[in-house]
SERO-4910 file (N, C-alpha, C, O; in steps of 0.05 Angstrom, whole numbers):
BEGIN
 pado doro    nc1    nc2    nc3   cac1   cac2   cac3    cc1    cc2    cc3    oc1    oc2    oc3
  Unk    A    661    499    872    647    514    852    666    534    838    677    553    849
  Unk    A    667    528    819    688    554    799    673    582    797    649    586    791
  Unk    A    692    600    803    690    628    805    669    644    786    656    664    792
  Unk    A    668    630    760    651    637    737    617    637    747    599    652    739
  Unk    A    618    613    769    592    601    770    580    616    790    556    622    789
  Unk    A    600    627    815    598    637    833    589    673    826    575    690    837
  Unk    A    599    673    810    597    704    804    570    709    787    561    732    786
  Unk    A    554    683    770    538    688    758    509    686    775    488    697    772
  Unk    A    516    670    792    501    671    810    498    690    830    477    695    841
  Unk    A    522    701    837    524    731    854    508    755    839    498    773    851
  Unk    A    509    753    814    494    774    789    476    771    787    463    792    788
  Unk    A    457    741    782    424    735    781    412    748    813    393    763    816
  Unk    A    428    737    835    412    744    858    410    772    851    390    781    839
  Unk    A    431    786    857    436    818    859    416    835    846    404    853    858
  Unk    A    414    831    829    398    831    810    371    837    812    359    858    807
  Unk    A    361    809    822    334    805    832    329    815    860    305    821    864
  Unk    A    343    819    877    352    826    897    342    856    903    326    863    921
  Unk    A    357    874    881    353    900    884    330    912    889    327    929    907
  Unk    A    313    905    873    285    918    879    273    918    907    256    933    915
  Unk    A    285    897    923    265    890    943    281    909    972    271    920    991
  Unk    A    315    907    961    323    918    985    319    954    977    319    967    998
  Unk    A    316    967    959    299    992    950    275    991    971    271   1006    990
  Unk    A    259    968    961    236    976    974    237    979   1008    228    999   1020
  Unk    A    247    960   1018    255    963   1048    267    982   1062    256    994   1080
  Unk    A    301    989   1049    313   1015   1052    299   1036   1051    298   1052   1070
  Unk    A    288   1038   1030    272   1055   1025    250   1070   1042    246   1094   1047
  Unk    A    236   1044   1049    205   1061   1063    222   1061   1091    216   1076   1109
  Unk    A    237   1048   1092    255   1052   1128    261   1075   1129    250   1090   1145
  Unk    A    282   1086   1110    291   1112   1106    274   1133   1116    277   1147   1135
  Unk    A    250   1131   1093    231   1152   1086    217   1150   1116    209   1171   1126
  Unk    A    213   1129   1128    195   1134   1161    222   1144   1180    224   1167   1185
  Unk    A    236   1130   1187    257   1149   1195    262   1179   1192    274   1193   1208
  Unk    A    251   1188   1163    261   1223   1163    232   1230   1175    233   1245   1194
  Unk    A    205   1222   1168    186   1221   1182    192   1223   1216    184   1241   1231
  Unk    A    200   1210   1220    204   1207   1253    211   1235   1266    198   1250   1280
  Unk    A    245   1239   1253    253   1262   1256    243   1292   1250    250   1312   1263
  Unk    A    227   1291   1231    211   1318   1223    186   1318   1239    172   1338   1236
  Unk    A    176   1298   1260    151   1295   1270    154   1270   1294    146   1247   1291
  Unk    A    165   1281   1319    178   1261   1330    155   1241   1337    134   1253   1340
  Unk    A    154   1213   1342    129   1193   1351    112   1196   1332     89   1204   1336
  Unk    A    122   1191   1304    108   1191   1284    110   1153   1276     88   1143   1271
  Unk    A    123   1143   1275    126   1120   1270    113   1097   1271    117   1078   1256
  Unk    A     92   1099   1293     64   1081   1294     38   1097   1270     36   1122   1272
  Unk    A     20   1084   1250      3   1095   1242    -10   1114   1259    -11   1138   1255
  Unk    A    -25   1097   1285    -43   1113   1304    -29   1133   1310    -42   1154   1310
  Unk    A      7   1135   1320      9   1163   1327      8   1188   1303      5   1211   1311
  Unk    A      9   1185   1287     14   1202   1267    -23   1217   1260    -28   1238   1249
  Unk    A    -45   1194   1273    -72   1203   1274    -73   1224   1297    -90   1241   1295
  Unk    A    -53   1224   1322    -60   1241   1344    -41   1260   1343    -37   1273   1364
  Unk    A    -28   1263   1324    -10   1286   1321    -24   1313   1314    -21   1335   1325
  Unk    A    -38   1305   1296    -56   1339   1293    -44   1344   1270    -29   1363   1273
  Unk    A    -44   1339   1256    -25   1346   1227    -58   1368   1218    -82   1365   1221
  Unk    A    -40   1390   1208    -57   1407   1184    -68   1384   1161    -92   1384   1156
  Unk    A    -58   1374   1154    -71   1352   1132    -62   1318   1136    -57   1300   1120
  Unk    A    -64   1319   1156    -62   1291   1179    -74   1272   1163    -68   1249   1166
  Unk    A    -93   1278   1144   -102   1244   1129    -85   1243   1104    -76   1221   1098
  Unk    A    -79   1263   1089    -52   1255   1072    -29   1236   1080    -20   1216   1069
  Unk    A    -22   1253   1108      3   1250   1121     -3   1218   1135     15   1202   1136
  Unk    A    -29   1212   1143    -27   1183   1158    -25   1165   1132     -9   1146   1133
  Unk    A    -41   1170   1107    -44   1155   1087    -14   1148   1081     -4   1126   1086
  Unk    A     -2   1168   1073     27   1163   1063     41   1140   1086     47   1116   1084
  Unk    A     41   1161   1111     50   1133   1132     47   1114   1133     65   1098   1135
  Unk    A     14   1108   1129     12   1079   1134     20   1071   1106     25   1047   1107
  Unk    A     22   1081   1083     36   1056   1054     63   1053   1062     75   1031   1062
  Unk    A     71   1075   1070    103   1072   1081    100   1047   1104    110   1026   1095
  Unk    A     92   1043   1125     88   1022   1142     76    989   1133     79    966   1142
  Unk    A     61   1002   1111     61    969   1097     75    966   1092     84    949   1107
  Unk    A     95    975   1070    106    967   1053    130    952   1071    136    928   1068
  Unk    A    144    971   1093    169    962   1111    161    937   1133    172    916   1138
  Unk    A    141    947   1143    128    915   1164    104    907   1164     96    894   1183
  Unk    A     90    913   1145     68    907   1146     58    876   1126     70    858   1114
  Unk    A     36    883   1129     28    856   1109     19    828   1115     12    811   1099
  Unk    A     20    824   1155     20    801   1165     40    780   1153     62    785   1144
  Unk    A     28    752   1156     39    734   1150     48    736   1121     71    729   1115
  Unk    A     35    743   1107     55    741   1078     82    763   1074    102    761   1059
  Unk    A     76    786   1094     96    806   1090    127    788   1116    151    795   1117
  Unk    A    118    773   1126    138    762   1155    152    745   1124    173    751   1113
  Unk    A    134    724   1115    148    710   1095    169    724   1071    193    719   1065
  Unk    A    154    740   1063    165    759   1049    193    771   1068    214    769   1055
  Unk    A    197    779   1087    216    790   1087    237    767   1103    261    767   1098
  Unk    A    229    755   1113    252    726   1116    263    728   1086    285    738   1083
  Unk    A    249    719   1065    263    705   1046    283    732   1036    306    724   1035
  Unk    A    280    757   1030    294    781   1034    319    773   1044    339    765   1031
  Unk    A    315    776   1071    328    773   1085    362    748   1082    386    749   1082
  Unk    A    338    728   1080    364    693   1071    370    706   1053    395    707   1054
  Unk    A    359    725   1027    370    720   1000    400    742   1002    420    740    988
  Unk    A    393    764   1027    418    788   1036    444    765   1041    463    761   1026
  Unk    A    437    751   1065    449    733   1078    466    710   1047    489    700   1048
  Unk    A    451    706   1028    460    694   1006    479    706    994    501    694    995
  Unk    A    480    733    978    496    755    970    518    748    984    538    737    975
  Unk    A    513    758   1016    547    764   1030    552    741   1018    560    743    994
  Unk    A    550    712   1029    565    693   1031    581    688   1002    606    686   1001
  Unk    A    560    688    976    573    690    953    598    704    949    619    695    942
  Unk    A    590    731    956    605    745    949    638    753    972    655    770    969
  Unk    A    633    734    991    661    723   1008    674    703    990    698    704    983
  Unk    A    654    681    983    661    661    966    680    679    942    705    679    942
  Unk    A    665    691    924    688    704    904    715    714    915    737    706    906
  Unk    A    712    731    937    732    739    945    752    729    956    775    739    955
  Unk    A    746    702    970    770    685    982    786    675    946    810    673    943
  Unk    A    770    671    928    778    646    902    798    673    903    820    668    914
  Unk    A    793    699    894    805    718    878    830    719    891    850    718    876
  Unk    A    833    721    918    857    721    942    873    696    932    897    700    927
  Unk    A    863    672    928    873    649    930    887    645    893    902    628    882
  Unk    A    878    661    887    886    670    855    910    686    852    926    680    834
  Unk    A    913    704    867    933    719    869    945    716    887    958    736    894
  Unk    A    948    699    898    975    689    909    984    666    901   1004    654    908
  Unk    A    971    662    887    986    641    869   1013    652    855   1036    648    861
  Unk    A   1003    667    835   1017    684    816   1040    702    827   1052    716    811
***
C-alpha cells in the first residue's frame, strides 16, 4: 500500500476517532479526579452512601460519567470493542507510515 493511501487513511480514522477517545478519556479522567476528591466514589451506589451535601447532583453527574465510560450494556461493550479495534487500527497504520518513511530515508 503506498504511503499516500496509508496516511489518508491514518487521517479519516483519526479523525473519526477523536470524538470517541474524548469521550472515554474523558469521563475516565473526570471519575478518576472524582475518586480522588471523594475516595470509593467510583461505583454509582457508593457515591449514594457517601452523604454528599448535594449527593443527588453529585450521584447524577456520576452516574452520566459512568454511562458514558462503561455503561450502556451490550450496546456500550459493542461500542467500545469497536473503539477499541479502531485505537488498535491507528497504531498499526501509523507504524505502517513510519517503517515506509525509515525505508525512504535510507534510501537517499
Amino acid at each position: 500500500m503506498k504511503e499516500s493511501d496509508l496516511r489518508n487513511w491514518h487521517r479519516a480514522l483519526g479523525i473519526l476517532l477523536a470524538f470517541f477517545i474524548i469521550l472515554q478519556a474523558g469521563s475516565g479522567f473526570l471519575l478518576s479526579l472524582g475518586r480522588f476528591a471523594v475516595p470509593g466514589t467510583h461505583t454509582h451506589e457508593e457515591s449514594y452512601k457517601s452523604g454528599h451535601a448535594n449527593g443527588e447532583v453529585e450521584s447524577l453527574w456520576q452516574e452520566s460519567l459512568e454511562f458514558v465510560h462503561h455503561g450502556g450494556g451490550n450496546i456500550g461493550i459493542i461500542y467500545r470493542f469497536f473503539v477499541g479495534i479502531a485505537v488498535l487500527a491507528e497504531v498499526v497504520l501509523g507504524v505502517m507510515i513510519f517503517v515506509k518513511i525509515e525505508a525512504r530515508i535510507k534510501k537517499n
